[in-house]
C-alpha positions in Angstrom: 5.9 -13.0 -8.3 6.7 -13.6 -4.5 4.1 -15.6 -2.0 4.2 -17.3 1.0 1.3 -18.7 3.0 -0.4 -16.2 5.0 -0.1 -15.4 8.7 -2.7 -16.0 10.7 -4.4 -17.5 7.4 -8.3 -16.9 7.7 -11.1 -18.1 5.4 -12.6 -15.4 3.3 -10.9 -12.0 4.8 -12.9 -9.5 4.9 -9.8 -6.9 4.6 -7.3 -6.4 1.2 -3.9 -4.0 2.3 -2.2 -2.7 -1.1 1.8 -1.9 0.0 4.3 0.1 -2.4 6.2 2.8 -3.7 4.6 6.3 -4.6 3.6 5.6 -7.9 3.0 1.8 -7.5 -0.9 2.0 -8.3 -1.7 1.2 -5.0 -4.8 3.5 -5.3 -5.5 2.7 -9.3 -5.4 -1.1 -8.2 -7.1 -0.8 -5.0 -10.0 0.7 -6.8 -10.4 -1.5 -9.3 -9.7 -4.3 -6.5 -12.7 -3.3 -4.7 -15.1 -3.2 -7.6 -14.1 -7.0 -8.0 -14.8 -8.0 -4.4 -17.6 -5.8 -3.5 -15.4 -4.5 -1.0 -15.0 -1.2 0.0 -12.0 1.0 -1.3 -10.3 3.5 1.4 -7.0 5.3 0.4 -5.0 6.3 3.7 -3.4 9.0 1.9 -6.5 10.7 1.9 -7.4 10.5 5.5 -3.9 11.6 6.0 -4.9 14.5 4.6 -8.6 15.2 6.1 -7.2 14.4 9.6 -4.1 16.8 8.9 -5.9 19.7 7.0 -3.1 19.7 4.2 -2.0 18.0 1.4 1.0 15.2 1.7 3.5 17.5 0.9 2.6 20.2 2.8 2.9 17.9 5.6 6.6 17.2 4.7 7.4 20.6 4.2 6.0 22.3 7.4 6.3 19.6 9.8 8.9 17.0 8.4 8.7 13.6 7.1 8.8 12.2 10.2 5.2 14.0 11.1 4.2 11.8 8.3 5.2 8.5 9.2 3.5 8.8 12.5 0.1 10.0 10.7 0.4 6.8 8.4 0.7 4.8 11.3 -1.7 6.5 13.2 -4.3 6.6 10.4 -4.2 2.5 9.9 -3.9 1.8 14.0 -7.4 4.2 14.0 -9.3 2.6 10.7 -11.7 -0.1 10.7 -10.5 -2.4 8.2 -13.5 -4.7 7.9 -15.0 -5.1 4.7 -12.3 -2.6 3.0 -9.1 -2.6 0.6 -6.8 -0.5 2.0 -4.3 1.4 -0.3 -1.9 1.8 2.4 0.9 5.3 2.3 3.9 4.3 1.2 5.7 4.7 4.7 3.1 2.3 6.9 6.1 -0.5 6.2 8.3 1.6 9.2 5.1 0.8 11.9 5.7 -2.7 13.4 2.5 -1.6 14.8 0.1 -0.9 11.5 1.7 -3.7 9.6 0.5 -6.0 12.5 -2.4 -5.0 12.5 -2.6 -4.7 8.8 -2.1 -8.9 9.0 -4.4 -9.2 11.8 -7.1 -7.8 9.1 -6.1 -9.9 6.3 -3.7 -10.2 3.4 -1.1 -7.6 2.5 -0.1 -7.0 -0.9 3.2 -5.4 -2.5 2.7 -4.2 -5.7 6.2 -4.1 -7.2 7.1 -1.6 -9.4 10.7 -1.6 -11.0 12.6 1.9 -10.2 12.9 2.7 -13.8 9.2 2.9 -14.3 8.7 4.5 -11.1 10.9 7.4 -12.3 8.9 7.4 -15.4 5.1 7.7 -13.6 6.4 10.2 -10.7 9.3 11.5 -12.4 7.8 14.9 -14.0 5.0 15.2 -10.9 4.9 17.4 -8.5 6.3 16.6 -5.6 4.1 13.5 -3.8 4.8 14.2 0.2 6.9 11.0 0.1 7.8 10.1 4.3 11.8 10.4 3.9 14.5 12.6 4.6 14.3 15.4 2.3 17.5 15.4 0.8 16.3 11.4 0.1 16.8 10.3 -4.2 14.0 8.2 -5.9 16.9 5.2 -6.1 17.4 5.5 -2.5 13.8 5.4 -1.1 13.6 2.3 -3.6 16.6 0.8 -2.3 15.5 1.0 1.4 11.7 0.0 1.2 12.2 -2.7 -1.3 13.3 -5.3 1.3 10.7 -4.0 4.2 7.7 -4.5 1.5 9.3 -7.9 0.6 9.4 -9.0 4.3 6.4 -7.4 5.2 4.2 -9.3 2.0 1.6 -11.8 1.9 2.5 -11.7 -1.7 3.8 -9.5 -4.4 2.7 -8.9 -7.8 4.2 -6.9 -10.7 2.2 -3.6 -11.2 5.3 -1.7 -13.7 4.9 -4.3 -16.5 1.1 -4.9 -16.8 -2.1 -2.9 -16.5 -4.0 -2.2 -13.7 -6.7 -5.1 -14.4 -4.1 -7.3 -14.9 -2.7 -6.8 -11.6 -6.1 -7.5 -9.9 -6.7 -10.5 -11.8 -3.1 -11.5 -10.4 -4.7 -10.9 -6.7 -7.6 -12.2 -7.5 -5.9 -15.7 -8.5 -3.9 -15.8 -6.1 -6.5 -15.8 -3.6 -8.7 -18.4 -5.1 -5.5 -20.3 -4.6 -5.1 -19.6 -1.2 -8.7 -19.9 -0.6 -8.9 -16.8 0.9 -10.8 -14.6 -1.6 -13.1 -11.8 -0.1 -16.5 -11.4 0.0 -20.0 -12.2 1.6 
C-alpha cells in the first residue's frame, strides 16, 4: 500500500477520484465508495459514452484510441466534481490537465491490481475500448500506466487480492488517518 500526504490537503473533500487499469474495480469500488460517504457515484466511462453516442470500443475502432484519450480528458475538465466519487477511464493518467484538476477536487486513488489478475477479470471479455494503440498487449498497457498511476496517487490500495468492501474500508481508513474523510 503506497501514500503520501496529499497535495493541496483540504479538510473533509468533498470529491473521491478512483485511477486504474480496465478491470481494476474502479466502478465496483466507486459504487460501493459512495454508499459509504453519502457521496455521489459518477463513472466517466459512461459519460464518455452519452457525450460520444457509442460504446468505448466503438470509439477505438471508428475513430482511434487517441479520440478516446481526448474524451476522457475532456469528460473530467467539463464535470463538476463536488460532492462525487469519480471512477475515472483508465487513460485520464495521460491529461496533465484532468489529473490537475482531479487534485484540485480532492484525493486520487489507484487501485492496484496485479497483471495476472487483470488478465484473469478482462481476459475472456469482450473487448473494453481501452485508449492505446491497437496493436497494444495487456502486459504492455500494464507496464506503461503502472508508473503514471503511481506518480499520479494520493494513495494506492490493493483491489486484485481482496474484495470490493475491503478495498473501501482501506480508503476509508486511510482517510480517517489523513483527516480527510468526506462528507457533510
Amino acid at each position: 500500500m503506497m501514500t503520501r500526504p496529499m497535495r493541496g490537503r483540504m479538510q473533509r473533500p468533498q470529491t473521491i477520484s478512483l485511477i486504474g487499469m480496465p478491470g481494476a474495480g474502479k466502478s465496483t469500488v466507486g459504487r460501493l465508495l459512495a454508499q459509504r460517504t453519502g457521496l455521489e457515484f459518477v463513472d466517466s466511462d459512461q459519460l464518455i459514452e452519452a457525450r460520444a453516442g457509442a460504446g468505448l470500443q466503438t470509439i477505438v475502432d471508428s475513430r482511434g484510441f487517441m479520440a478516446l484519450r481526448a474524451l476522457d480528458e475532456q469528460v473530467v475538465l467539463d464535470l463538476p466534481l463536488r460532492g462525487r466519487v469519480v471512477a475515472t477511464g483508465g487513460s485520464v493518467i495521460y491529461s496533465r490537465r484532468a489529473l490537475q484538476r482531479l487534485h484540485s477536487a480532492g484525493p486520487v486513488i489507484w487501485l492496484r491490481v496485479p497483471l495476472e489478475t487483470l488478465r484473469a477479470r478482462i481476459g475472456t471479455a469482450p473487448p473494453r475500448g481501452i485508449a492505446n494503440p491497437p496493436d497494444s498487449s495487456l502486459e504492455q498497457i500494464h507496464a506503461e500506466r503502472e508508473p503514471l498511476c503511481a506518480e499520479a496517487a494520493d494513495f494506492s490500495v490493493d483491489a486484485g487480492g481482496q474484495d470490493p468492501g475491503a478495498v473501501v474500508d482501506a480508503i476509508l481508513a486511510w482517510l480517517d488517518a489523513s483527516q480527510t474523510r468526506p462528507g457533510p
